[in-house]
TISEGU-376078 format. One record per residue: residue in three letters; x, y, z of N, C-alpha, C, O, CB in turn. Coordinates in steps of 0.02 Angstrom, whole numbers, padded with zeros to 5 digits, always signed. Each point is the difference from the previous one (the first is absolute). Glycine has a CB too. Layout:
N
alaXYZXYZXYZXYZXYZ
...
This chain:
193
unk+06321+06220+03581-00049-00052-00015+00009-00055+00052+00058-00020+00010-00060+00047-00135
unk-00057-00057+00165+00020-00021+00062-00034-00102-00049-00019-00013-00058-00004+00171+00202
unk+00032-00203-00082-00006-00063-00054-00059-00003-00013-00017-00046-00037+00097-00021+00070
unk-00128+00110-00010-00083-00024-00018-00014+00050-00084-00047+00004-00039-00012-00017+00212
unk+00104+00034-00170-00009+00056-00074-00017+00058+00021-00013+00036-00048-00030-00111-00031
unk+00036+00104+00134-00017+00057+00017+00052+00045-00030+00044-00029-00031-00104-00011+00130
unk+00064+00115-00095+00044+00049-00036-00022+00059+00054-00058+00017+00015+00062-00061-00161
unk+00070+00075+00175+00001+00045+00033+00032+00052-00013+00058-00013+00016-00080-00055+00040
unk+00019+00136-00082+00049+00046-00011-00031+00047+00075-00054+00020+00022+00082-00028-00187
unk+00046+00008+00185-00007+00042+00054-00012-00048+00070+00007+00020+00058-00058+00079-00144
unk+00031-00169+00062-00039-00034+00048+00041-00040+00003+00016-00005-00059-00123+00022+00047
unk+00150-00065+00054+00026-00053+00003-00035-00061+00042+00032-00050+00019+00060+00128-00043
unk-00163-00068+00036-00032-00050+00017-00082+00015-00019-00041+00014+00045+00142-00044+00048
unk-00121+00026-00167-00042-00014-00030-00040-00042+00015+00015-00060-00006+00040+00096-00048
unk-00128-00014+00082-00065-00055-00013-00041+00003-00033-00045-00040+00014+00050+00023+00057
unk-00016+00061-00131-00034+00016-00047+00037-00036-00076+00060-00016-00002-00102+00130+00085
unk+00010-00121-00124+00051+00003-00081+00073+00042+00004+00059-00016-00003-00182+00023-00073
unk+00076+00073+00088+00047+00044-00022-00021+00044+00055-00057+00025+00004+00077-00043-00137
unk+00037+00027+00182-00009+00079+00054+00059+00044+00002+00059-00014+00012-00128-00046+00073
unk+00048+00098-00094+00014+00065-00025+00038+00035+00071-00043-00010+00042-00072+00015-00143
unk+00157+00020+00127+00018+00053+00063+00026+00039-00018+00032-00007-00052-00021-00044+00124
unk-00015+00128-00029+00052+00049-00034+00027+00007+00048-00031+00010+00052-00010+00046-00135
unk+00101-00058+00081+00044+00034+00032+00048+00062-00008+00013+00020-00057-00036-00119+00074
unk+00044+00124+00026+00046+00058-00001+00054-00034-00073-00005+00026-00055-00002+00022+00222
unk+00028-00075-00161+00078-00014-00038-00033-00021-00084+00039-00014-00046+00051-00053+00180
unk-00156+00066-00144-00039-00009-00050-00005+00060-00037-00001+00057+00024-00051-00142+00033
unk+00047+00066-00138+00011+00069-00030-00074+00031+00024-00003+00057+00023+00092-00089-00140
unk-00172-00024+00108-00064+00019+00049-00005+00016+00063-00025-00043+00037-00008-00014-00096
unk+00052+00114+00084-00026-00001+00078-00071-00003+00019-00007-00010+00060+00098+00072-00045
unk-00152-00055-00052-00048-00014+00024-00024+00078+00011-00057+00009+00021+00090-00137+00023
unk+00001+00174-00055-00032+00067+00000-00001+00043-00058+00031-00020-00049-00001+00013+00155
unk-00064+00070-00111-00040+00027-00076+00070+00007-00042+00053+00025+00018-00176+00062+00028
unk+00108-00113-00099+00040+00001-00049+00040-00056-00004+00005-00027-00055-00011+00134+00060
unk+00033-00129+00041+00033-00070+00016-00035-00069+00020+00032-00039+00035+00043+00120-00001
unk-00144-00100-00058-00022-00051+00011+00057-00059-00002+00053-00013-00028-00162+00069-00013
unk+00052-00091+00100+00043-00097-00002-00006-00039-00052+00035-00047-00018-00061+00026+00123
unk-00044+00053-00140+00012-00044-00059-00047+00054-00046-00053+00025+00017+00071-00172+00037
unk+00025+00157-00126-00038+00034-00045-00016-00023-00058+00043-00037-00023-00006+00110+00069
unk-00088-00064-00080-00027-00022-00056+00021+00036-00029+00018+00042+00040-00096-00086-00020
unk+00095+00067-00086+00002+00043-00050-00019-00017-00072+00044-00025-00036+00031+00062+00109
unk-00135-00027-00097-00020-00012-00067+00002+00059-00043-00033+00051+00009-00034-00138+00034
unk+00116+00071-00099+00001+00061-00046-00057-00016-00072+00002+00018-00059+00146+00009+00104
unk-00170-00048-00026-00040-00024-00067-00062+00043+00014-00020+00016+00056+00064-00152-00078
unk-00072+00152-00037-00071+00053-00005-00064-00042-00048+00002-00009-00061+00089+00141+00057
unk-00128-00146+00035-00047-00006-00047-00087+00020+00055+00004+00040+00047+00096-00154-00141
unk-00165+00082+00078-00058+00037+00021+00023-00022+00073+00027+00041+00037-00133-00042-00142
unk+00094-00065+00126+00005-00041+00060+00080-00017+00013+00024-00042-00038-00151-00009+00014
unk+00158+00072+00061+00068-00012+00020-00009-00072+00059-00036+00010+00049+00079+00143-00070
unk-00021-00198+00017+00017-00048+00067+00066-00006+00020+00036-00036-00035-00122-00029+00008
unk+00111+00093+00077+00060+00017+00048-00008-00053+00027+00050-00035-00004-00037+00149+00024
unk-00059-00141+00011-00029-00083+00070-00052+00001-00041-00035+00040-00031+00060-00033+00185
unk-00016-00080-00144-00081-00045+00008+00021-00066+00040+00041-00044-00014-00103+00081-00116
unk+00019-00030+00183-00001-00043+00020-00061-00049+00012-00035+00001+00051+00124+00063-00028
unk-00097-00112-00083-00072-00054-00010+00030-00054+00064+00052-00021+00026-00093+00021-00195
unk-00036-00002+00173+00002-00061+00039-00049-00056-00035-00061-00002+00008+00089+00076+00105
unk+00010-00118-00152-00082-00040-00041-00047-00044+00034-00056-00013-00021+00119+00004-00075
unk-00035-00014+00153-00028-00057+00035-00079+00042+00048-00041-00033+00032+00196-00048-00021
unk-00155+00138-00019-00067+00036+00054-00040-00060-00024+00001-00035-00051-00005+00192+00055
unk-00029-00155+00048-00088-00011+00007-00022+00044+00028+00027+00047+00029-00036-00148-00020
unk-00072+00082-00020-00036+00046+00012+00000+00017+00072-00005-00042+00044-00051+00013-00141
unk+00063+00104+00108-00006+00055+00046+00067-00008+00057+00011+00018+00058-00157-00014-00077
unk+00188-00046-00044+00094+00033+00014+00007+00071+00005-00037+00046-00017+00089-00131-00059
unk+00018+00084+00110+00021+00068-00014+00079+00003-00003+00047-00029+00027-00155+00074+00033
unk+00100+00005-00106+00099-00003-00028+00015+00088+00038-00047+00037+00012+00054-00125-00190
unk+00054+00106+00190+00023+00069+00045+00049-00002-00012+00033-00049-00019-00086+00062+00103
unk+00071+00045-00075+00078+00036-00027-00015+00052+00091-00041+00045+00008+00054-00025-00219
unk+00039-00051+00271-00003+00038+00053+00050+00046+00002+00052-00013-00030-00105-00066+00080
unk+00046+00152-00006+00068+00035+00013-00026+00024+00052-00059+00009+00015+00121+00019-00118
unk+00009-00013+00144-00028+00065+00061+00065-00011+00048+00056+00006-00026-00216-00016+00033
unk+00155-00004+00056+00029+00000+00082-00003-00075+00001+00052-00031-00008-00102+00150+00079
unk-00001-00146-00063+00015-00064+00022-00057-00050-00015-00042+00022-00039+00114+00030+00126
unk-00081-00114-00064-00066-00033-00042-00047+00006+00062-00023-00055+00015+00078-00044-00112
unk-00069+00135+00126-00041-00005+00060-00060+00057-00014+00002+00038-00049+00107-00080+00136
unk-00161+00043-00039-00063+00033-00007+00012+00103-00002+00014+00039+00046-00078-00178+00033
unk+00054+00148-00136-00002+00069-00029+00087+00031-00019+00019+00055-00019-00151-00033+00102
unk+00173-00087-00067+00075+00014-00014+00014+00006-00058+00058+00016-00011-00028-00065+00090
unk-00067+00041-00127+00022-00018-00077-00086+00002-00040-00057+00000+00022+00191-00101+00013
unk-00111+00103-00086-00067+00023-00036-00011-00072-00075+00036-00049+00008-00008+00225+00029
unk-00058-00176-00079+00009-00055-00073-00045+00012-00031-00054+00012+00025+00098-00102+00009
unk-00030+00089-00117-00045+00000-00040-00007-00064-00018+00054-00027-00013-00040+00132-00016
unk-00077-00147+00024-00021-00054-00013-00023-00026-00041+00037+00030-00038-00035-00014+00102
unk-00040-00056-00106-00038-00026-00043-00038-00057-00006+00025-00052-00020+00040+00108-00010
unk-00128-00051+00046-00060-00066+00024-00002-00019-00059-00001+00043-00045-00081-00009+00139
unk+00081-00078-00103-00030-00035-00071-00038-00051+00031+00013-00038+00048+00084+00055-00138
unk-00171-00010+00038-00055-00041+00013-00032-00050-00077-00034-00052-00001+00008+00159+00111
unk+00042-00081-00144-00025-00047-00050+00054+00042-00085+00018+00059-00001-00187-00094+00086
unk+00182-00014-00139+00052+00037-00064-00057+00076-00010-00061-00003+00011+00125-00142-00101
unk-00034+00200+00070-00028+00042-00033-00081+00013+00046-00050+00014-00033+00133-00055-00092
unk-00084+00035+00186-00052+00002+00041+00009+00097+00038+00053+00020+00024-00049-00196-00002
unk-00083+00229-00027+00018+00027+00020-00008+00012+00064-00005+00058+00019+00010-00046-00112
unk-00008-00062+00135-00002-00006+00069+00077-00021+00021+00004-00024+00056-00140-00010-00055
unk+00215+00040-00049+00039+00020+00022+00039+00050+00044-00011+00048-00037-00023-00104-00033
unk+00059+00074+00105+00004+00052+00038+00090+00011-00010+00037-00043-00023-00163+00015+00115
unk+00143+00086-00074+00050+00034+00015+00006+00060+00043-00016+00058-00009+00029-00106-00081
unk+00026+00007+00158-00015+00064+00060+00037+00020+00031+00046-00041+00005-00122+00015+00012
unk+00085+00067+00010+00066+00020+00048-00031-00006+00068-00060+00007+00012+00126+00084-00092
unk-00022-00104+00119-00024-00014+00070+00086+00012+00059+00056+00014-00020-00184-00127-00041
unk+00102+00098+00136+00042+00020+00033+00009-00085+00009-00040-00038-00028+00016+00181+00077
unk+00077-00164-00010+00033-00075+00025-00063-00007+00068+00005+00029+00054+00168-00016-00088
unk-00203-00037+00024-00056-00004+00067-00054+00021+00005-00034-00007+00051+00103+00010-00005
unk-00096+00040-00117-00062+00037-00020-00018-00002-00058-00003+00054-00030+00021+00008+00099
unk-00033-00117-00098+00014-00026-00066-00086+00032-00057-00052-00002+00031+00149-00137+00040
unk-00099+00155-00122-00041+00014-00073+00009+00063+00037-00053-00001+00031-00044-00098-00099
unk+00127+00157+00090-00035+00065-00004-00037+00038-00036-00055+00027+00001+00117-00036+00041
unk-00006+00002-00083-00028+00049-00100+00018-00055-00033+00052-00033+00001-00012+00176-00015
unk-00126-00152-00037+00013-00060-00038-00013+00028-00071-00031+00054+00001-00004-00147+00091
unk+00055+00066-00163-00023+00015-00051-00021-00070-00035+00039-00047-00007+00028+00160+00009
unk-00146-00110-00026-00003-00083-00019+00017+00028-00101+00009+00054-00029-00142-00137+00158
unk+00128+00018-00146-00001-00021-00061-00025+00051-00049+00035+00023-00045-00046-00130+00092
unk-00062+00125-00034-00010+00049-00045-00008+00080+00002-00026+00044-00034-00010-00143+00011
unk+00093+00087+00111+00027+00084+00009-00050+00034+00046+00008+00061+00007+00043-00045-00133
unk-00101-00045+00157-00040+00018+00043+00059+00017+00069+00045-00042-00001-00165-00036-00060
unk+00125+00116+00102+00041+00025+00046-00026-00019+00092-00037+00041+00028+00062+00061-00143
unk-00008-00148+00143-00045+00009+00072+00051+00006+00036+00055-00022-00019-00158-00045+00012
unk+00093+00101+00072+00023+00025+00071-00025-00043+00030-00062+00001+00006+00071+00108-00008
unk+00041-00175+00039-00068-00017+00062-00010-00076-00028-00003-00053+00030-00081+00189-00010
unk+00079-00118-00100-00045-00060-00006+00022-00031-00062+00005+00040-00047-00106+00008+00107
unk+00120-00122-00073+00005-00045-00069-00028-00006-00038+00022-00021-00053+00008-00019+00086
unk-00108+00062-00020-00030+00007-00054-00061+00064-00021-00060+00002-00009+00098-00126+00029
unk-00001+00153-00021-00034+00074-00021-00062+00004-00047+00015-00006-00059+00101+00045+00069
unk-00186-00028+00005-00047+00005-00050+00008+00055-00045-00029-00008-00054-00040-00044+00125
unk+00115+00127-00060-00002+00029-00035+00052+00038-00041+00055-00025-00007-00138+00006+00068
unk+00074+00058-00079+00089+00024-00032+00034+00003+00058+00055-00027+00003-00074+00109-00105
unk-00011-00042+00167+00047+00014+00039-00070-00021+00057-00059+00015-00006+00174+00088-00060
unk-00081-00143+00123-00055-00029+00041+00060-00018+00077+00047-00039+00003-00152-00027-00131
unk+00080+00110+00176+00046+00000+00059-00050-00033+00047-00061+00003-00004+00142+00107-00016
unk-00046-00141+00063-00041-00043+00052+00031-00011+00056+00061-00003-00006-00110-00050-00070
unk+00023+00045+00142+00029-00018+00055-00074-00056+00019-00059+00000-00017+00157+00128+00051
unk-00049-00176+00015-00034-00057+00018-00023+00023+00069-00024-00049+00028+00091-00041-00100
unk-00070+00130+00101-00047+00015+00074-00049+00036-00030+00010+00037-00047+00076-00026+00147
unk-00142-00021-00073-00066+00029-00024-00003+00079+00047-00047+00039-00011-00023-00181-00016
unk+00119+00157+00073-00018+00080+00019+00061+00029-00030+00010+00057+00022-00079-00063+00098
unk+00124-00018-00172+00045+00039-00013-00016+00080-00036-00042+00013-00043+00097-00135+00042
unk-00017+00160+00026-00017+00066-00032+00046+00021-00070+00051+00035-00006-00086+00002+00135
unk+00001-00066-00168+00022-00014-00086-00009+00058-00030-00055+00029+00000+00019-00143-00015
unk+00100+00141-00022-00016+00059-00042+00065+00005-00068+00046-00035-00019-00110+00106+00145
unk+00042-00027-00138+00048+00042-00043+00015+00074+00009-00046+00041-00003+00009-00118-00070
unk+00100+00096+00083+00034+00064+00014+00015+00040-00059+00038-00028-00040+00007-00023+00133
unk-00068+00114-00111+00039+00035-00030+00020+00068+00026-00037+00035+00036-00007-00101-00116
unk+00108+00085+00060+00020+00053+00062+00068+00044-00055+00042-00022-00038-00071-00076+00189
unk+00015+00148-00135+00070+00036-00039+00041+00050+00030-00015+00009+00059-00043-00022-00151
unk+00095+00041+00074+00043+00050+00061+00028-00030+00043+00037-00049-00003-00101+00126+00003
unk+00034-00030+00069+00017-00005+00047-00058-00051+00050+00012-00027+00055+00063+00144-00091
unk-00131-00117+00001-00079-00040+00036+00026-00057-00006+00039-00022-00042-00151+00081+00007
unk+00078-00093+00100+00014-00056+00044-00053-00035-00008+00012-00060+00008+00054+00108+00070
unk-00138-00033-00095-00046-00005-00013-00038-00007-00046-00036-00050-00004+00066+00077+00065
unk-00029+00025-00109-00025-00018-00054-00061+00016-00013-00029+00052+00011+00097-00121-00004
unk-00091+00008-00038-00087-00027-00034+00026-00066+00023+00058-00019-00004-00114+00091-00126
unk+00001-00108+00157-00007-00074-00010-00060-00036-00011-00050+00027+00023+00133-00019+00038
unk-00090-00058-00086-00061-00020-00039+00013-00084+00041+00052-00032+00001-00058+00126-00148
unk-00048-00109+00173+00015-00064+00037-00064-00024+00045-00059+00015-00009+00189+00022+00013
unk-00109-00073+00039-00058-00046+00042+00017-00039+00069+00037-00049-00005-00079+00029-00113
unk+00018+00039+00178+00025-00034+00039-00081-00039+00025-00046-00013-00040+00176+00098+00067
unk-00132-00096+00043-00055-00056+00026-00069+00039-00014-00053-00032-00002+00130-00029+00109
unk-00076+00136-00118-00059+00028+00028-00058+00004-00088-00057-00014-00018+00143+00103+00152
unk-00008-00057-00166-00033+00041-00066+00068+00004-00026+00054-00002+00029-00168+00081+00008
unk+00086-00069-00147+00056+00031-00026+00004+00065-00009-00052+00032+00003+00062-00119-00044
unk+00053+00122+00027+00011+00059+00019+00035+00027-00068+00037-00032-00037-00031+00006+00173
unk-00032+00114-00147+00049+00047-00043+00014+00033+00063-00042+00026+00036-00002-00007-00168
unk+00124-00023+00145+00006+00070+00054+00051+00029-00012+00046-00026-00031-00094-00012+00120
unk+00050+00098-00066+00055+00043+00008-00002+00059+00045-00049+00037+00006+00067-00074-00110
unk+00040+00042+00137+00015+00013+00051+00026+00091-00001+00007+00043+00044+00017-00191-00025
unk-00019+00147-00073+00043+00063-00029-00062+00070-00026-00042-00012-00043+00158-00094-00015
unk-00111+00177+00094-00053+00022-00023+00001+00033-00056+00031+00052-00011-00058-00055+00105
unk-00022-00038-00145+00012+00017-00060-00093-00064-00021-00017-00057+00016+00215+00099-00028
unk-00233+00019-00032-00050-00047-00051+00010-00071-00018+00055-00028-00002-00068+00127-00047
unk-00034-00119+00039+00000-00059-00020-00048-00015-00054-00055+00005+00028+00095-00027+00077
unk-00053+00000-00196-00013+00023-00027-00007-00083-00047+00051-00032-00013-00007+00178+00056
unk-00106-00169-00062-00014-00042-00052-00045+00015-00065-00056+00026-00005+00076-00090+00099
unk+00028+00035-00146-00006+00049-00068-00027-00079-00049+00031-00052+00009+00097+00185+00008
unk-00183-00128-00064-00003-00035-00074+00013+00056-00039+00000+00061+00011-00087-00154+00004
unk+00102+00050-00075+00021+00034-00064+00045+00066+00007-00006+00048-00039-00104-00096-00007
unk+00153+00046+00098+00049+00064+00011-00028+00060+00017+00025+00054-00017+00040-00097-00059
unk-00130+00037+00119-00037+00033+00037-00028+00005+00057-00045-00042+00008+00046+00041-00084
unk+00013+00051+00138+00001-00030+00063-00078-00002+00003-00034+00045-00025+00155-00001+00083
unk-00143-00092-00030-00081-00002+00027-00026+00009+00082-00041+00038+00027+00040-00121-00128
unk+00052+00020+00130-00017+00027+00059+00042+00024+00044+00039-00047+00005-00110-00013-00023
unk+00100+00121+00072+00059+00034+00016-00023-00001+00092-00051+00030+00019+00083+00057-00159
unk-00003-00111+00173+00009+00004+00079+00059+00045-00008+00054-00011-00027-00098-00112+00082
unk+00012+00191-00019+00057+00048+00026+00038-00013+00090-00028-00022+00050-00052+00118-00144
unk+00129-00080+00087+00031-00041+00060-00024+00041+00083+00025-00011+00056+00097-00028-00153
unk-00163+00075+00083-00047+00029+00056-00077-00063+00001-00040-00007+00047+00092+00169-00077
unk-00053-00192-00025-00059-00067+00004-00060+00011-00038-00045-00042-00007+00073+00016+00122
unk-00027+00084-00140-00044+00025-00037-00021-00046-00075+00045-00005-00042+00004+00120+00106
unk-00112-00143-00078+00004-00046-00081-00025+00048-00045-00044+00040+00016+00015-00165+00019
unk+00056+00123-00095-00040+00019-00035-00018-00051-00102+00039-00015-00045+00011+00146+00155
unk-00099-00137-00106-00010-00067-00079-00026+00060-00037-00054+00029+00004+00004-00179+00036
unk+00112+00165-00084-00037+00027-00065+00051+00078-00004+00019+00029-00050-00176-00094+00068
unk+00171+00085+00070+00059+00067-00012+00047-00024+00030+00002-00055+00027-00061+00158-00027
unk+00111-00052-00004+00079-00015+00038+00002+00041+00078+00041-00005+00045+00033+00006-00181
unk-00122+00032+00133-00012+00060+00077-00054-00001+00034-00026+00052+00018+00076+00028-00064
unk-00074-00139+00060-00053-00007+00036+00015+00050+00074+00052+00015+00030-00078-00149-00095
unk-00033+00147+00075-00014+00056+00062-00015-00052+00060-00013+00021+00056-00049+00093-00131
């Protein structure tokens, strides 16, 4: 404990409250299984709190973070954050981001999900701020690199896939209209000629 009240384990020159170091000669080395510092809550109930860390003083479009990584510099370290904008407001956010690339993946208040963006119009709403970005969504399994992607860049939006194989849109669990991967349409069969 240094004279300003600071507290150092591991640290003999503290500028924080409380800093934490691990060292070799520490029962924490800082590696799996041996954390520098461990929480352990044995208690069970719906919601467990191991940390909380409030911050009461936010104003509006504060932000509170819990950082980890390499270092505090640009893409060295990563943080989960928390905007608060108004009590019980669901234009709250909770996002993870990189140290230098901040809201990546946000979740607001009433669980709406955005990529890109703080305020998501929809359950799930991805965005990029250049108007020719080539915006999509990937789905891909195996060994495909490729996939299906469903997206939009400067020209037009797009269903594509790269992989030769049908392509096939169904109501009521019935295919209606079927692009065979030779280009062939067919509305109404699955084998258009």
């Amino acid at each position: 404990i240094d004279t300003s009240g600071n507290v150092g384990i591991g640290n003999t020159s503290p500028a924080t409250t409380l800093a934490v170091a691990g060292l070799s000669t520490m029962a924490g080395t800082g590696t799996a299984n041996a954390p520098t510092l461990a929480i352990d809550n044995s208690s069970s109930s719906t919601f467990n709190h191991a940390i909380e860390a409030f911050h009461a003083n936010l104003t509006a479009n504060e932000t509170a973070g819990i950082f980890l990584g390499k270092a505090g510099s640009t893409k060295n370290s990563g943080y989960l954050s928390y905007k608060w904008k108004a009590d019980g407001d669901n234009s709250n956010i909770i996002g993870l981001s990189h140290w230098g690339n901040d809201w990546l993946l946000n979740v607001t208040g009433d669980g709406k999900v955005g990529i890109g963006t703080t305020s998501p119009n929809d359950d799930l709403n991805i965005h990029d701020s250049s108007a020719s970005a080539n915006l999509g969504i990937k789905i891909t399994r195996g060994t495909q690199t490729h996939g299906l992607r469903i997206g939009v860049n400067d020209s037009h939006a797009f269903v594509w896939t790269d992989q030769s194989q049908n392509l096939a849109f169904a109501t009521n669990n019935t295919e209606r209209l079927t692009i065979l991967s030779g280009g062939s349409v067919g509305i109404g069969t699955t084998s258009p000629s």
